[in-house]
mmJSON file of the N, C-alpha and C atoms, coordinates in Angstrom:
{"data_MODEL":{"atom_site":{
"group_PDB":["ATOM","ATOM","ATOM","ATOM","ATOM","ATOM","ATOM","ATOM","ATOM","ATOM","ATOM","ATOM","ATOM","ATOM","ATOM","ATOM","ATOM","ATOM","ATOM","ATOM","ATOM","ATOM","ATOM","ATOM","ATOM","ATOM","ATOM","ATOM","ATOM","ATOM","ATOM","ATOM","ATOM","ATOM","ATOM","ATOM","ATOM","ATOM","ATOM","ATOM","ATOM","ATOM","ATOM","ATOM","ATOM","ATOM","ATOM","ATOM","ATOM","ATOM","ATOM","ATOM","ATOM","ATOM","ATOM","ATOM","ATOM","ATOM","ATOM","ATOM","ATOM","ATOM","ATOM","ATOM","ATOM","ATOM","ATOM","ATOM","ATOM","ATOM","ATOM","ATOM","ATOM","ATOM","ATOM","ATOM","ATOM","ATOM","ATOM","ATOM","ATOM","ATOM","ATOM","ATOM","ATOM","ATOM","ATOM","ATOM","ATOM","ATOM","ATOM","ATOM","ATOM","ATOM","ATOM","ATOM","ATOM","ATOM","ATOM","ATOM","ATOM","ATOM","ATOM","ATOM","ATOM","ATOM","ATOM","ATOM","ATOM","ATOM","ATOM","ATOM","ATOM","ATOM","ATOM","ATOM","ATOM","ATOM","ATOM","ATOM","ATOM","ATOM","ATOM","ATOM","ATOM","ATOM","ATOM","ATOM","ATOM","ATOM","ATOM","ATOM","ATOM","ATOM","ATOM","ATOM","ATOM","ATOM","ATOM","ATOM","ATOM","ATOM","ATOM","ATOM","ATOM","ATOM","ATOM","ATOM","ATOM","ATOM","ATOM","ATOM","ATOM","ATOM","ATOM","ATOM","ATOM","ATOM","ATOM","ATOM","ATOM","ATOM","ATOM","ATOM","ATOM","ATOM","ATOM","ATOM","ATOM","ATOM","ATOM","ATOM","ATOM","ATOM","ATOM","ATOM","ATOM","ATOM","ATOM","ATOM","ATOM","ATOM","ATOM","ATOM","ATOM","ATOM","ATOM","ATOM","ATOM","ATOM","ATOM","ATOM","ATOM","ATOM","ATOM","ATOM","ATOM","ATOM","ATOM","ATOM","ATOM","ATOM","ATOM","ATOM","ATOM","ATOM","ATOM","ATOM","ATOM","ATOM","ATOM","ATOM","ATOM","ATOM","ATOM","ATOM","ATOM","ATOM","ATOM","ATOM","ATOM","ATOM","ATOM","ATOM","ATOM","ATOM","ATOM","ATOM","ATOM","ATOM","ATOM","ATOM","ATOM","ATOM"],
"id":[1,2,3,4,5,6,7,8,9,10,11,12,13,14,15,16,17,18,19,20,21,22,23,24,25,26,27,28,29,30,31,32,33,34,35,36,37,38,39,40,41,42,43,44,45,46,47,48,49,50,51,52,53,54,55,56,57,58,59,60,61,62,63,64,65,66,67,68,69,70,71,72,73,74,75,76,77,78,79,80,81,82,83,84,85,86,87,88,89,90,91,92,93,94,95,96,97,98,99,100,101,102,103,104,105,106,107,108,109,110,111,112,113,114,115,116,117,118,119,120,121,122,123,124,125,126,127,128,129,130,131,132,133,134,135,136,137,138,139,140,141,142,143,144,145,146,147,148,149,150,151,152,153,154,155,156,157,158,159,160,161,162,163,164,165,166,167,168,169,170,171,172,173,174,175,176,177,178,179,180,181,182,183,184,185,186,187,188,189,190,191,192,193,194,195,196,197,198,199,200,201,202,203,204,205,206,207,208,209,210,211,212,213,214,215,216,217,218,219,220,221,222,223,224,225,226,227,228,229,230,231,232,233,234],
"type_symbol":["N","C","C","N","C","C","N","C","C","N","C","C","N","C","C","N","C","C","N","C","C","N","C","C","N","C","C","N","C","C","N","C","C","N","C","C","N","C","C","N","C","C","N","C","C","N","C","C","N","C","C","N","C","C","N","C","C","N","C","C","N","C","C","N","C","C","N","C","C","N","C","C","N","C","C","N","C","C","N","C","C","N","C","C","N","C","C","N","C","C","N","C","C","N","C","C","N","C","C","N","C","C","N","C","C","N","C","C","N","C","C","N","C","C","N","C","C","N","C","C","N","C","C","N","C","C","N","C","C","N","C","C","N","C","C","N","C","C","N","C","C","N","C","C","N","C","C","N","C","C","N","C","C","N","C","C","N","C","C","N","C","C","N","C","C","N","C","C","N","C","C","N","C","C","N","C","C","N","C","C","N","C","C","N","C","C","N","C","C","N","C","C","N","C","C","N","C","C","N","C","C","N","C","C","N","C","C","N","C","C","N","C","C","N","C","C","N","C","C","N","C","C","N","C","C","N","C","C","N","C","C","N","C","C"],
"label_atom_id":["N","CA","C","N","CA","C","N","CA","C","N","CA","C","N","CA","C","N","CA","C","N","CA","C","N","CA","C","N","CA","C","N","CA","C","N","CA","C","N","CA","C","N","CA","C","N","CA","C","N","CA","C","N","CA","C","N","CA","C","N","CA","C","N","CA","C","N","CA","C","N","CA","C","N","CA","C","N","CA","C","N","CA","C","N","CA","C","N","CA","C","N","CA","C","N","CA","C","N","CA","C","N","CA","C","N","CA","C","N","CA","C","N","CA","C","N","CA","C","N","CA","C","N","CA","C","N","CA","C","N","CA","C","N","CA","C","N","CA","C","N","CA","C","N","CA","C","N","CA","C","N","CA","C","N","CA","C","N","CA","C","N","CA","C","N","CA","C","N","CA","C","N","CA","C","N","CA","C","N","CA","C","N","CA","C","N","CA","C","N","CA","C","N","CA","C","N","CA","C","N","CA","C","N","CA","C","N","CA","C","N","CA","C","N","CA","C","N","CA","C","N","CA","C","N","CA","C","N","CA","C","N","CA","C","N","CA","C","N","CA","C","N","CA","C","N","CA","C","N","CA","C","N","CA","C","N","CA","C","N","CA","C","N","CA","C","N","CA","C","N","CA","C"],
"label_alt_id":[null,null,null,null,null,null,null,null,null,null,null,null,null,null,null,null,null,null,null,null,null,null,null,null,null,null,null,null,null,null,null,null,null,null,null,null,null,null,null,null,null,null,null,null,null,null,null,null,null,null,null,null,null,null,null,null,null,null,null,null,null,null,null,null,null,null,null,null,null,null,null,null,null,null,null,null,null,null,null,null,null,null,null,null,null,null,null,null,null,null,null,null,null,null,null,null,null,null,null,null,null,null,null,null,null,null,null,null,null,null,null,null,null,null,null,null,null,null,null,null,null,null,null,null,null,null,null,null,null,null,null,null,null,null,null,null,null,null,null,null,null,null,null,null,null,null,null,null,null,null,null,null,null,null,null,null,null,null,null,null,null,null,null,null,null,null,null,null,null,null,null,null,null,null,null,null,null,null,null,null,null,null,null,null,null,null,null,null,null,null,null,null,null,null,null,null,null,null,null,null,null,null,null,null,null,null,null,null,null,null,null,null,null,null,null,null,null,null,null,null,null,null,null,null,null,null,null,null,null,null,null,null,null,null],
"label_comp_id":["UNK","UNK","UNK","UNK","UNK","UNK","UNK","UNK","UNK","UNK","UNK","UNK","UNK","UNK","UNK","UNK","UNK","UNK","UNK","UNK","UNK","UNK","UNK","UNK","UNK","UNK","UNK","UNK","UNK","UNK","UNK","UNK","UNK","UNK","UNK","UNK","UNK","UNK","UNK","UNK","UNK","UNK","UNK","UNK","UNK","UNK","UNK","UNK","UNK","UNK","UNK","UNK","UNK","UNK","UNK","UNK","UNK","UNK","UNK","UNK","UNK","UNK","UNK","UNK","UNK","UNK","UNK","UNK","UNK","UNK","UNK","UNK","UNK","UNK","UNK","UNK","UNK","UNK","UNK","UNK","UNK","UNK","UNK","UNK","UNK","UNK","UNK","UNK","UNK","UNK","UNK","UNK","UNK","UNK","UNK","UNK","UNK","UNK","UNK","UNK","UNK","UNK","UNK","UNK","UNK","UNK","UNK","UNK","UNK","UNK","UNK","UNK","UNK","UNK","UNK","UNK","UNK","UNK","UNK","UNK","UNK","UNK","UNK","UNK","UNK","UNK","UNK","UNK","UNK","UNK","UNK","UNK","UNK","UNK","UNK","UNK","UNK","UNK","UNK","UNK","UNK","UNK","UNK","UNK","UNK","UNK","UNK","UNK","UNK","UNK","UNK","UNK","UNK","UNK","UNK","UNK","UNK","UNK","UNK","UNK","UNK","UNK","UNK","UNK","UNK","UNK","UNK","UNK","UNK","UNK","UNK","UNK","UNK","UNK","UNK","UNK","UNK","UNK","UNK","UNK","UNK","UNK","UNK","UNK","UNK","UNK","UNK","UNK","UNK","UNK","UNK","UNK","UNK","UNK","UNK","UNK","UNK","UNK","UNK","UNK","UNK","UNK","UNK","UNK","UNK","UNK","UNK","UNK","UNK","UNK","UNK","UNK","UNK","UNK","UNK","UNK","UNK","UNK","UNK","UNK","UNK","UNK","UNK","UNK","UNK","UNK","UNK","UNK","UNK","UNK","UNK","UNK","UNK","UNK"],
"label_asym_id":["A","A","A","A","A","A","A","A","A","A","A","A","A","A","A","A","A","A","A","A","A","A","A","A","A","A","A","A","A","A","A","A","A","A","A","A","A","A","A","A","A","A","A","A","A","A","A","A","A","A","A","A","A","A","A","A","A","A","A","A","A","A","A","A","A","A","A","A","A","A","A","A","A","A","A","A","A","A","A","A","A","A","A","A","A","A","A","A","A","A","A","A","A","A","A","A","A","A","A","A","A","A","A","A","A","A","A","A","A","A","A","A","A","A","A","A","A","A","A","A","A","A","A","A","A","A","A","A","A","A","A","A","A","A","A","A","A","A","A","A","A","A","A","A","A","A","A","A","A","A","A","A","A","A","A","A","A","A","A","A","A","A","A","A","A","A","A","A","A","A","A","A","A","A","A","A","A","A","A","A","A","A","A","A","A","A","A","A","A","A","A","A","A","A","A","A","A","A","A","A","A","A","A","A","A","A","A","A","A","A","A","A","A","A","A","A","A","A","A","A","A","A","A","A","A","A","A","A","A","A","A","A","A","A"],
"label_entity_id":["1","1","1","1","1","1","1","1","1","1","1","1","1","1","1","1","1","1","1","1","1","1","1","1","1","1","1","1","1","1","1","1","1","1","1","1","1","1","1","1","1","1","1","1","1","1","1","1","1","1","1","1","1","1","1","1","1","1","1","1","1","1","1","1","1","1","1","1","1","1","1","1","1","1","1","1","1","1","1","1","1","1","1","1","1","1","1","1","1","1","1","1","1","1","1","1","1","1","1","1","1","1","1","1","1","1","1","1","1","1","1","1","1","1","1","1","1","1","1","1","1","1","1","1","1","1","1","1","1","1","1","1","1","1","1","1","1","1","1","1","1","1","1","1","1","1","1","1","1","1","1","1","1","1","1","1","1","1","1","1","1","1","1","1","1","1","1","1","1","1","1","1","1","1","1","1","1","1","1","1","1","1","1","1","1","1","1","1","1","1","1","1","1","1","1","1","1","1","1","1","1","1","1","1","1","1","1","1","1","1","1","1","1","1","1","1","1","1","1","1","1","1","1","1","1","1","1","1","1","1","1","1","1","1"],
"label_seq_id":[1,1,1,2,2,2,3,3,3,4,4,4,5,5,5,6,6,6,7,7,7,8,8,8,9,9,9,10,10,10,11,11,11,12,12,12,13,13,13,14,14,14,15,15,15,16,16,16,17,17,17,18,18,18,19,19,19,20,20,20,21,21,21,22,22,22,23,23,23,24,24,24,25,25,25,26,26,26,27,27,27,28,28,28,29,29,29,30,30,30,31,31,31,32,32,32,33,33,33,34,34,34,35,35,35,36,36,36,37,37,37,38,38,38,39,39,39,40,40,40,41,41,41,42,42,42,43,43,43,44,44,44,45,45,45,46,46,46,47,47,47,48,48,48,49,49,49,50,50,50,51,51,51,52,52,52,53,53,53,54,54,54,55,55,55,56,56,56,57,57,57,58,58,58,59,59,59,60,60,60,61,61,61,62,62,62,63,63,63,64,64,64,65,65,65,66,66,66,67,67,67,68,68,68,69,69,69,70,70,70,71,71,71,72,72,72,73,73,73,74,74,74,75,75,75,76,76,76,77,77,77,78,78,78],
"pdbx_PDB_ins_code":[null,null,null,null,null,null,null,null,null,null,null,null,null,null,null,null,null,null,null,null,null,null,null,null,null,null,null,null,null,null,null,null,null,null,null,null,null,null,null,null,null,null,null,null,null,null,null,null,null,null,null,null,null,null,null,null,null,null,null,null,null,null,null,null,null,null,null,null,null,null,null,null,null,null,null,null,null,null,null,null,null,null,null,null,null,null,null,null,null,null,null,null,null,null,null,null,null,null,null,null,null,null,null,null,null,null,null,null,null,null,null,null,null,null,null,null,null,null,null,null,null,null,null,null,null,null,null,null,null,null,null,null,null,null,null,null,null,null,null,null,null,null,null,null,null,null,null,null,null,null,null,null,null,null,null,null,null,null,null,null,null,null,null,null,null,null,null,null,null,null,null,null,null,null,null,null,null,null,null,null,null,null,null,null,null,null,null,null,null,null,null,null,null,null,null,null,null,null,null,null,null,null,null,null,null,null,null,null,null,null,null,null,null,null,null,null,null,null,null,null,null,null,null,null,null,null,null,null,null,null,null,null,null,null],
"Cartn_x":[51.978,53.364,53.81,54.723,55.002,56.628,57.165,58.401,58.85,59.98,60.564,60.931,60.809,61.026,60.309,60.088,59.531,60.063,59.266,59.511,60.002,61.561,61.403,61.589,60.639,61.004,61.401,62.341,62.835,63.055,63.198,63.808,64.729,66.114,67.325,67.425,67.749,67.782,69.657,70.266,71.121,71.7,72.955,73.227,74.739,74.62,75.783,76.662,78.055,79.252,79.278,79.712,79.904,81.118,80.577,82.291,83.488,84.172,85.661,86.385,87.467,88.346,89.851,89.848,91.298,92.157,93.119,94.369,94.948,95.103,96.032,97.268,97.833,99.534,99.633,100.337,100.135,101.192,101.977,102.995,102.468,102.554,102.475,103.341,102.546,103.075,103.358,102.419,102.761,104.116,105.062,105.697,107.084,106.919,108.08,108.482,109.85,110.501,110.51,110.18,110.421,111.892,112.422,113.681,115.117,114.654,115.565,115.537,114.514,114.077,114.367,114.05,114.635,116.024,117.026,118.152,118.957,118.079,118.428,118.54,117.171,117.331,117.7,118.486,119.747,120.794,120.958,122.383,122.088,121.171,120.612,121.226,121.293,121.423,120.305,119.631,118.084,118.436,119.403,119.967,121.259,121.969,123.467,124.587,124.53,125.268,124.356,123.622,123.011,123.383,124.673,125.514,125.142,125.38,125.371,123.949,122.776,121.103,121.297,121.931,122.065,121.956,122.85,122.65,121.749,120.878,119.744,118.397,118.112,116.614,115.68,114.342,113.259,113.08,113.237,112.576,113.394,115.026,116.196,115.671,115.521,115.256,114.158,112.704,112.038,112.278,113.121,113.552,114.395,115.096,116.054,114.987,114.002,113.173,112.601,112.193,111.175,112.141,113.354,114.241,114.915,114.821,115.369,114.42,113.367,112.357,112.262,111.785,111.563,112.697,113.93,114.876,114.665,114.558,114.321,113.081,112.176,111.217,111.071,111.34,112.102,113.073,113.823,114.796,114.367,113.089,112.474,111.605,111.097,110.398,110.654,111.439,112.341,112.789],
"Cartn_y":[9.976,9.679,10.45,9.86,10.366,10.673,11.941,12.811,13.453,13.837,14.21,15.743,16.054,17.142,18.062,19.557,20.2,22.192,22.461,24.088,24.776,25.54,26.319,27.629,28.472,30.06,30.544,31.553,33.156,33.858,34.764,36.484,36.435,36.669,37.459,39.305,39.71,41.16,41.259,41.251,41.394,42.289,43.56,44.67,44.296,44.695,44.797,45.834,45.529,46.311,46.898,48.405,48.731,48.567,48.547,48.304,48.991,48.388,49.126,48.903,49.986,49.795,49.351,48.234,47.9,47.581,48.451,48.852,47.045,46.915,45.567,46.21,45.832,45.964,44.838,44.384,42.829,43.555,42.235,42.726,42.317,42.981,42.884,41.766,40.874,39.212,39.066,39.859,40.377,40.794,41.529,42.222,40.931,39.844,38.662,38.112,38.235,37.135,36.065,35.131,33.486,33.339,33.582,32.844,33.561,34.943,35.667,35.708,34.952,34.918,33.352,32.642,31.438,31.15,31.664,31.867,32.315,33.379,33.958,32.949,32.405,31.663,30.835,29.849,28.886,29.375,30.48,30.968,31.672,31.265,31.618,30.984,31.132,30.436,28.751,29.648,28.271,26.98,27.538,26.281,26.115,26.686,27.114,25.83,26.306,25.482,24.143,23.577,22.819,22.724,21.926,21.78,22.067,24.084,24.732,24.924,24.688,24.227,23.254,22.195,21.18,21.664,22.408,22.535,23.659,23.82,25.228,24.188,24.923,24.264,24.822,24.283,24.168,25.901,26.775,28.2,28.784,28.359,28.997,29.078,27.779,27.81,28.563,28.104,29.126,30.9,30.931,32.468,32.719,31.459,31.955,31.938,30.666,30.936,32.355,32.965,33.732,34.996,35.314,36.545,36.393,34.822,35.1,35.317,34.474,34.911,35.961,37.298,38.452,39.306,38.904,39.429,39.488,38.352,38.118,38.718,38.273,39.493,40.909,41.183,42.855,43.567,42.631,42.921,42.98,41.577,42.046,42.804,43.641,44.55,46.282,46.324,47.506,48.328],
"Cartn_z":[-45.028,-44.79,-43.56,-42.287,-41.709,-41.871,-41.664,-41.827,-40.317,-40.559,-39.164,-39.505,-40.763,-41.478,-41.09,-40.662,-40.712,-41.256,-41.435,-41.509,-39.825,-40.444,-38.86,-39.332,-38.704,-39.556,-38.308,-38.164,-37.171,-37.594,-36.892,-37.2,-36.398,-36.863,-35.744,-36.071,-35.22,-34.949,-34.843,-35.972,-35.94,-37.136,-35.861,-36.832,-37.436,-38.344,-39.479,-39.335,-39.06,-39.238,-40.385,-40.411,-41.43,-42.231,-43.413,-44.124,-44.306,-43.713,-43.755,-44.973,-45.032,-46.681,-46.21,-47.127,-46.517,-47.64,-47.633,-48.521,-48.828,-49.903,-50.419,-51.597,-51.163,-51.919,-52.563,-53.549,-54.574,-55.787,-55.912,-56.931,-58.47,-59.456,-60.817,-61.163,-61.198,-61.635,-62.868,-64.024,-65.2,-66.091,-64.982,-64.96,-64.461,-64.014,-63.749,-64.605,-64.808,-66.03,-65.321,-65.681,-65.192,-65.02,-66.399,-66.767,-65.661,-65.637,-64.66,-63.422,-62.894,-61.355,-61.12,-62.228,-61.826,-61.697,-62.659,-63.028,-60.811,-61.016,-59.53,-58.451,-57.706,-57.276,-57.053,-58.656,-58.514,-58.305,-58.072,-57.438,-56.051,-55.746,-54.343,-53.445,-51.802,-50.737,-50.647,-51.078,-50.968,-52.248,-52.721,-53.996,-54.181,-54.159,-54.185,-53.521,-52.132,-51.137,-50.066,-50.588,-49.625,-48.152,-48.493,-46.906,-45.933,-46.707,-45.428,-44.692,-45.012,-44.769,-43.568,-43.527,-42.457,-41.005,-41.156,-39.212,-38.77,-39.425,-38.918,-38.737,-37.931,-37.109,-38.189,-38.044,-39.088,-39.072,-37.972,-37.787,-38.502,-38.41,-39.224,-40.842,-40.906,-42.412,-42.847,-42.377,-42.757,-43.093,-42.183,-42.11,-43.546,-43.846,-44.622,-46.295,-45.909,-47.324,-47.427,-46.484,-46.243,-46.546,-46.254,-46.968,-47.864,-48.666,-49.811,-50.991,-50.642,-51.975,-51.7,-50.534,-50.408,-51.235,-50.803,-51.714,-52.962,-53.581,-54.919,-55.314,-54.924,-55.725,-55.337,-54.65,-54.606,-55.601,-56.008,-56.897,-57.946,-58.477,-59.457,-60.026,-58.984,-58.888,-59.012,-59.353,-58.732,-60.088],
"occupancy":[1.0,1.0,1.0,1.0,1.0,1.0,1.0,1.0,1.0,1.0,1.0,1.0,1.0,1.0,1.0,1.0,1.0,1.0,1.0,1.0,1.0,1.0,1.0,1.0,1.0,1.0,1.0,1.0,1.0,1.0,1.0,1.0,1.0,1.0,1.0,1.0,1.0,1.0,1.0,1.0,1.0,1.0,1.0,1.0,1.0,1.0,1.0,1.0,1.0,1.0,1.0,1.0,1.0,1.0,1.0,1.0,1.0,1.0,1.0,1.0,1.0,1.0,1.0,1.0,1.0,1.0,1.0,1.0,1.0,1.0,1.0,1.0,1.0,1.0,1.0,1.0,1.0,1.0,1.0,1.0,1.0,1.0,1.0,1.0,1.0,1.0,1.0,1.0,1.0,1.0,1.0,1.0,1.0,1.0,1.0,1.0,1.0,1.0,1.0,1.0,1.0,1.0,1.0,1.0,1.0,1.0,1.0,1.0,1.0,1.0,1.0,1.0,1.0,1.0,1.0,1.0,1.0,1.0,1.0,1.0,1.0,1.0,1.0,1.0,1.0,1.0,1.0,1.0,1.0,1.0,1.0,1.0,1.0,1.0,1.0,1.0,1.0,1.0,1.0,1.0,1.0,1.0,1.0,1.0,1.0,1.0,1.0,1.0,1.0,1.0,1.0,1.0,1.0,1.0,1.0,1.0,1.0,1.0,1.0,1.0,1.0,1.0,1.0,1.0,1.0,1.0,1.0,1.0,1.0,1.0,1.0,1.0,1.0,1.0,1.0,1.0,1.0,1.0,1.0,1.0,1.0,1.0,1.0,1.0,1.0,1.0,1.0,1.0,1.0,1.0,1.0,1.0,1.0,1.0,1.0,1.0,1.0,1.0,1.0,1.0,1.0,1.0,1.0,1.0,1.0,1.0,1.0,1.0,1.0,1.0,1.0,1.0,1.0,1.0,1.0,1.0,1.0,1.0,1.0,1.0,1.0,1.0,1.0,1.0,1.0,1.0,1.0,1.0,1.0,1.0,1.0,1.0,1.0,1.0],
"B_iso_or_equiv":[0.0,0.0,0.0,0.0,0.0,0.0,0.0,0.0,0.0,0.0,0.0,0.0,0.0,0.0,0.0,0.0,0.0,0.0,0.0,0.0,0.0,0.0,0.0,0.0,0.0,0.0,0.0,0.0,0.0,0.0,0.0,0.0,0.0,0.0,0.0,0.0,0.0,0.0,0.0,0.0,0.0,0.0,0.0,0.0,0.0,0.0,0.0,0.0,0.0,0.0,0.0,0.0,0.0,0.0,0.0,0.0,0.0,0.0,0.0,0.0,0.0,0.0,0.0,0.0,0.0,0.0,0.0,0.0,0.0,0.0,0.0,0.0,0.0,0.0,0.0,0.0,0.0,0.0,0.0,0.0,0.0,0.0,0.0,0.0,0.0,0.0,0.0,0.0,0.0,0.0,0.0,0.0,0.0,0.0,0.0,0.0,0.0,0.0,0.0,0.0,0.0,0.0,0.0,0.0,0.0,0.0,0.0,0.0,0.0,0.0,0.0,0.0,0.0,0.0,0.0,0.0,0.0,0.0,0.0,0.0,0.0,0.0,0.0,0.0,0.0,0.0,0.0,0.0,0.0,0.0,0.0,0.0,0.0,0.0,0.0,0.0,0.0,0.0,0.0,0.0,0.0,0.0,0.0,0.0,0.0,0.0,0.0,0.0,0.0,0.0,0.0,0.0,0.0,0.0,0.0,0.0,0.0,0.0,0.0,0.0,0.0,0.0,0.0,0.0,0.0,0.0,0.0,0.0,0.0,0.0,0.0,0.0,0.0,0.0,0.0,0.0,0.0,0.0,0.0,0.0,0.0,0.0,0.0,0.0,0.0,0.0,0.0,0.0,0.0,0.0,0.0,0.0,0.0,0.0,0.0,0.0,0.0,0.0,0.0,0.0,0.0,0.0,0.0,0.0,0.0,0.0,0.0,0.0,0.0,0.0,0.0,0.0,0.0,0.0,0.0,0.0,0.0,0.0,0.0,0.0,0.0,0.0,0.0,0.0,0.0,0.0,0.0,0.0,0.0,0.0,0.0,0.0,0.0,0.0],
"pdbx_formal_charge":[null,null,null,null,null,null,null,null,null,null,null,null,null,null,null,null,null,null,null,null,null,null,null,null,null,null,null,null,null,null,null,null,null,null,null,null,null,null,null,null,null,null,null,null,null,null,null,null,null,null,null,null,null,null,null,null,null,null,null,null,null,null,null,null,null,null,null,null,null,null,null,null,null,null,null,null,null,null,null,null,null,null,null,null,null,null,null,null,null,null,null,null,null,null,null,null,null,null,null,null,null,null,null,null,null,null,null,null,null,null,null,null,null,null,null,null,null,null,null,null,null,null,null,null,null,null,null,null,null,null,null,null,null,null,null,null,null,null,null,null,null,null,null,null,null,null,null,null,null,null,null,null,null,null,null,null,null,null,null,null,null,null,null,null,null,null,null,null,null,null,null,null,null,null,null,null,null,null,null,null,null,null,null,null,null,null,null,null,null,null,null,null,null,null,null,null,null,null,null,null,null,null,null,null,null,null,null,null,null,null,null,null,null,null,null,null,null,null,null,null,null,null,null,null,null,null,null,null,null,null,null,null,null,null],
"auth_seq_id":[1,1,1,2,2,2,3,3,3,4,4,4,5,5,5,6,6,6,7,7,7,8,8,8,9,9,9,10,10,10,11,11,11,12,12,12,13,13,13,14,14,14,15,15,15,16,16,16,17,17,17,18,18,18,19,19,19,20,20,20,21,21,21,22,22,22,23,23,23,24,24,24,25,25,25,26,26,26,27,27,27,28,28,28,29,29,29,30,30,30,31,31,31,32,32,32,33,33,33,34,34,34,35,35,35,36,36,36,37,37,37,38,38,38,39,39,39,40,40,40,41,41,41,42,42,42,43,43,43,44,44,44,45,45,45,46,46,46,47,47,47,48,48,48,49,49,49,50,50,50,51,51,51,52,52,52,53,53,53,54,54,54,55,55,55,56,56,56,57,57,57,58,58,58,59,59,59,60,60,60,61,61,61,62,62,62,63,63,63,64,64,64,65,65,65,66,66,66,67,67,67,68,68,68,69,69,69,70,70,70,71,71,71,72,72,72,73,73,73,74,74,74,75,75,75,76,76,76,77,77,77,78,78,78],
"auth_comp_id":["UNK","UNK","UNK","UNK","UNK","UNK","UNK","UNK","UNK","UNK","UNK","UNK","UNK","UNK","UNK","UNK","UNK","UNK","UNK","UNK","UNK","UNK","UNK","UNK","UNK","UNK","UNK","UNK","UNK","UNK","UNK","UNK","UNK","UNK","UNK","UNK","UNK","UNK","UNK","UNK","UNK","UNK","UNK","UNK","UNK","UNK","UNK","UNK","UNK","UNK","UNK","UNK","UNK","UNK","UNK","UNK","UNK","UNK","UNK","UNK","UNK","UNK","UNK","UNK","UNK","UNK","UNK","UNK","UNK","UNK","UNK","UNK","UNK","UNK","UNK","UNK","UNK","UNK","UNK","UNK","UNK","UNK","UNK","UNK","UNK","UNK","UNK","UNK","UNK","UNK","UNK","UNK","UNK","UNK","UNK","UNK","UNK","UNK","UNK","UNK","UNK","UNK","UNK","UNK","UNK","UNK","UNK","UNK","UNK","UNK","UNK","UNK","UNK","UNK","UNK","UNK","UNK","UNK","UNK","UNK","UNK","UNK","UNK","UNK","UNK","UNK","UNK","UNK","UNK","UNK","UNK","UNK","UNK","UNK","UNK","UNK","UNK","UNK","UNK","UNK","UNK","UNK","UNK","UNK","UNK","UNK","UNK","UNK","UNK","UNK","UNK","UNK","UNK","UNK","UNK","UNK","UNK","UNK","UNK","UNK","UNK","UNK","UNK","UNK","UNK","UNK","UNK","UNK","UNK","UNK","UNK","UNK","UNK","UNK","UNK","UNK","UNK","UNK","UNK","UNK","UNK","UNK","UNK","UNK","UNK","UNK","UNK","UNK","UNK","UNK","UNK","UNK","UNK","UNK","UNK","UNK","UNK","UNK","UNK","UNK","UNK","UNK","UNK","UNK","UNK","UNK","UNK","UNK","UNK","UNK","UNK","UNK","UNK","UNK","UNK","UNK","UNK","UNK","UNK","UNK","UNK","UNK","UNK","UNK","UNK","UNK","UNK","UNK","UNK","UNK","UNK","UNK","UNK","UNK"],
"auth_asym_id":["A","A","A","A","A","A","A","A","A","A","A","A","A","A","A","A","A","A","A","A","A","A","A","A","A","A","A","A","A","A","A","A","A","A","A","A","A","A","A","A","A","A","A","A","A","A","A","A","A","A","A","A","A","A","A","A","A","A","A","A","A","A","A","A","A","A","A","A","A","A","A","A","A","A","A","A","A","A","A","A","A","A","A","A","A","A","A","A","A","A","A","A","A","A","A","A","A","A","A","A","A","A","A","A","A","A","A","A","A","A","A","A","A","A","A","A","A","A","A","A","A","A","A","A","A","A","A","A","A","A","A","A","A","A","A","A","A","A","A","A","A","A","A","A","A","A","A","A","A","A","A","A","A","A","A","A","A","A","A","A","A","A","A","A","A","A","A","A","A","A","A","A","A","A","A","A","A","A","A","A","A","A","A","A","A","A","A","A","A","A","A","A","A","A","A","A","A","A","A","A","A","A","A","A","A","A","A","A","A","A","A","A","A","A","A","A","A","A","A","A","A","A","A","A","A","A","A","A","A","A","A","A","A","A"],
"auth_atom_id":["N","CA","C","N","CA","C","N","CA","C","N","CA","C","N","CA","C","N","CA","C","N","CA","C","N","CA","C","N","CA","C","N","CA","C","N","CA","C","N","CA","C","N","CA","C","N","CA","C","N","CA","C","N","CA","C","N","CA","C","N","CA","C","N","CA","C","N","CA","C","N","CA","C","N","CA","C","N","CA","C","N","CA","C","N","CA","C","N","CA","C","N","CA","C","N","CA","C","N","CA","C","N","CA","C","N","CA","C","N","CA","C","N","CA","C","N","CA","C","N","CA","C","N","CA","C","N","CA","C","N","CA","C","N","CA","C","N","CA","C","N","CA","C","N","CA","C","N","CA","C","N","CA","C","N","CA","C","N","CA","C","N","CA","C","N","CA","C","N","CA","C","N","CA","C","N","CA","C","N","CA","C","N","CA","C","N","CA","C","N","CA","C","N","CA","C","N","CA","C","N","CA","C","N","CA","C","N","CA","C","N","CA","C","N","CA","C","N","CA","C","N","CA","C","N","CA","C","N","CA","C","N","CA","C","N","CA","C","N","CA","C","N","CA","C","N","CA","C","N","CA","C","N","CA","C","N","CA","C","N","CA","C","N","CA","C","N","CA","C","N","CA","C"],
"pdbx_PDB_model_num":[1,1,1,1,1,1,1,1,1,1,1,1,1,1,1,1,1,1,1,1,1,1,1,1,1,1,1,1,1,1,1,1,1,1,1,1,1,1,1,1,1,1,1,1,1,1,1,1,1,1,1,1,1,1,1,1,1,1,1,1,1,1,1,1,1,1,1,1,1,1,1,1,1,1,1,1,1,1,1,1,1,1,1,1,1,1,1,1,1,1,1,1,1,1,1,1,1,1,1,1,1,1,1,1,1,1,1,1,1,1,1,1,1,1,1,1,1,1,1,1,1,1,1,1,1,1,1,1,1,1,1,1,1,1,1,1,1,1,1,1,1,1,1,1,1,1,1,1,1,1,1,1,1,1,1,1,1,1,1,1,1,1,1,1,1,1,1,1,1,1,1,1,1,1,1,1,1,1,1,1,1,1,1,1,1,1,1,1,1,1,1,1,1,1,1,1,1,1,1,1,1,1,1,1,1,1,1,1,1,1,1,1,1,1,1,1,1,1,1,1,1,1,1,1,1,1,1,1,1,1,1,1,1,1]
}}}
């Protein structure tokens, strides 16, 4: 039978970084009431007043998701 298949063997000579330790921070999810964080957030900016969401550009908003959940789980954390 003819095949196109063959064996390819090498060696690379290549050195390995050593391992570095890198600090992770992570909140105790354990520790979240659902019911009180949800509760929160419907009285949030991000649920509250729609309206006022309309005239902010896509970066605005992001910003505003991005400090209110921060808010909020800060608060629940605390």
């Amino acid at each position: 039978m003819i095949s196109d298949h063959a064996l390819v063997r090498f060696t690379l000579s290549v050195k390995k970084s050593p391992l570095g330790v890198e600090w992770i921070t992570r909140r105790a999810w354990s520790q979240l009431s659902p019911d009180l964080f949800a509760s929160d957030l419907v009285a949030s900016k991000l649920c509250n007043d729609l309206d006022v969401l309309n005239d902010l550009s896509v970066d605005d908003l992001a910003n505003v998701y991005c400090d209110v959940l921060t808010d909020l789980l800060d608060r629940h954390w605390r």
